[in-house]
Every structure is written in C-alpha cells, then in structure tokens.
N, C-alpha and C positions, 0 to 999 in steps of 0.2 A: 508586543512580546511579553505582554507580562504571565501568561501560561509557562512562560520560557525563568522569566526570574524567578514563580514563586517555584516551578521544579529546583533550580537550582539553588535557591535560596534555604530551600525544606533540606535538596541534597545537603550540603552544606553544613547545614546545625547538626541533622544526626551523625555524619561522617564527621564532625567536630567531636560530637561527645564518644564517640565507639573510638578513635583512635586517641582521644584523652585516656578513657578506660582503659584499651590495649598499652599505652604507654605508660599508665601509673602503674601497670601490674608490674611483678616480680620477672626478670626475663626466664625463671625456671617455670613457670606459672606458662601454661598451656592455653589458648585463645580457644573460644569453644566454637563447636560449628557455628553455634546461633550466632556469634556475633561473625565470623565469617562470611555466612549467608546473610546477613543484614549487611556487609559490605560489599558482597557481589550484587545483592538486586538492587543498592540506592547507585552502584555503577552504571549499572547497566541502562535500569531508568535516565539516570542522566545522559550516557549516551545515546541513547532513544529520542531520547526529546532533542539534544542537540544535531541528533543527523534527522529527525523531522522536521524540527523548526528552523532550521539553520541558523547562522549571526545575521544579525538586522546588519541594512547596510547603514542607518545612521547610527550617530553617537548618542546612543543611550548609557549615562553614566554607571547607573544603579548596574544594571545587567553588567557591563561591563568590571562594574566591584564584584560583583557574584560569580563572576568567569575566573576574575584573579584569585578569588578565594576557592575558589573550587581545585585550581590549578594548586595552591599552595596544600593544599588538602591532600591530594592524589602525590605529592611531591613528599609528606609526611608519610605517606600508606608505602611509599617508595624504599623510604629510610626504614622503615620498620618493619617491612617485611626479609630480610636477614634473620633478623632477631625471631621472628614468628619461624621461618625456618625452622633456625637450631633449636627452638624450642620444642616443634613438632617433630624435629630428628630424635629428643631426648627422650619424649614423649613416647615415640615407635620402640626406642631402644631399653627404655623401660617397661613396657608391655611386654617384649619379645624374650627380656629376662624371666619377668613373671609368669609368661606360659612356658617357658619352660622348667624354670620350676616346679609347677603343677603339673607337667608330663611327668617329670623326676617322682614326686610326690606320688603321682597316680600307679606308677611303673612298681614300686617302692610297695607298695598298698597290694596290686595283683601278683607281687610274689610273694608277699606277704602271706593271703591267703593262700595260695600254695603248700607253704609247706606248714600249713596247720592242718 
C-alpha cells in the first residue's frame, strides 16, 4: 500500500497547510476559489484512491497514522466550514450592495443626460 500512504500522506501536508492558511485568516477575509478548489481535488483524490485501493487488511502502522491524520484534517475542514460560510454570505451581501449601487449610480447618470 504504499501508493496508498504517499496519496494520503501528500493529501495530508497540503490540506495541513490550506486549512492552516484558511484558519490564520481574518474570518471577514473571504477563502478564494483557488484555495477551495485545491481542497475539493486533494478530496476527492483521496477518496479515489481510498475506494481503489481500499484498507490493507493487515496492520500497517504508518498508513494507519496517515488515515488518523487525514481524518483529524477532514474533521478541521468540518469546523471551519461555518465560518467559510458566513464569510462567503458577507461576501454575496456585499457585492449585491455594490451592484446596486452601480445600478443607482448608472440610473442617476441616464437621467442625467436627459435632461441636459
């Protein structure tokens, strides 16, 4: 199984440091695509390779530290996705302010010339 550790091992590190990053940020601070899509494909990879490869049936230790970390990883992305939420609620509701502003502004602007 060691196809099996170093996916999970690789998963692991990077989902260590992307949900380090996601967590030192600011929770007004908006998560970007990129780092969301770098946490749905090291998912998904992992789940990939776990429903290919399946669990050894012996005790392989290593693999089995790399499953517990993986798990405590996924159980981290768990807690914090709340917070990614309301951040991406704030994010919506502040955009949705600014376009309409910009209609106001635009509207503002075509009577404007109007009545020059």
């Amino acid at each position: 199984m060691p196809a099996l550790f170093n996916l999970l091992h690789d998963t692991n590190r990077r989902l260590s440091f992307c949900l380090d990053n996601i967590s030192a940020k600011h929770q007004a601070e908006v998560v970007t695509p990129a780092q969301m899509s770098t946490l749905l494909s090291d998912l998904l990879a992992a789940g990939a390779g776990l429903r290919e490869q399946g669990l050894p049936a012996d005790n392989d230790r290593e693999l089995e530290s790399e499953l517990a970390e993986y798990r405590r990883q996924i159980e981290r992305l768990r807690d914090l996705l709340p917070s990614i939420h309301r951040a991406l609620l704030a994010e919506r509701a502040r955009i949705e302010a600014q376009r309409t502003r910009l209609q106001s502004a635009s509207e503002w602007m075509r009577a404007s010339r109007q009545t020059l």
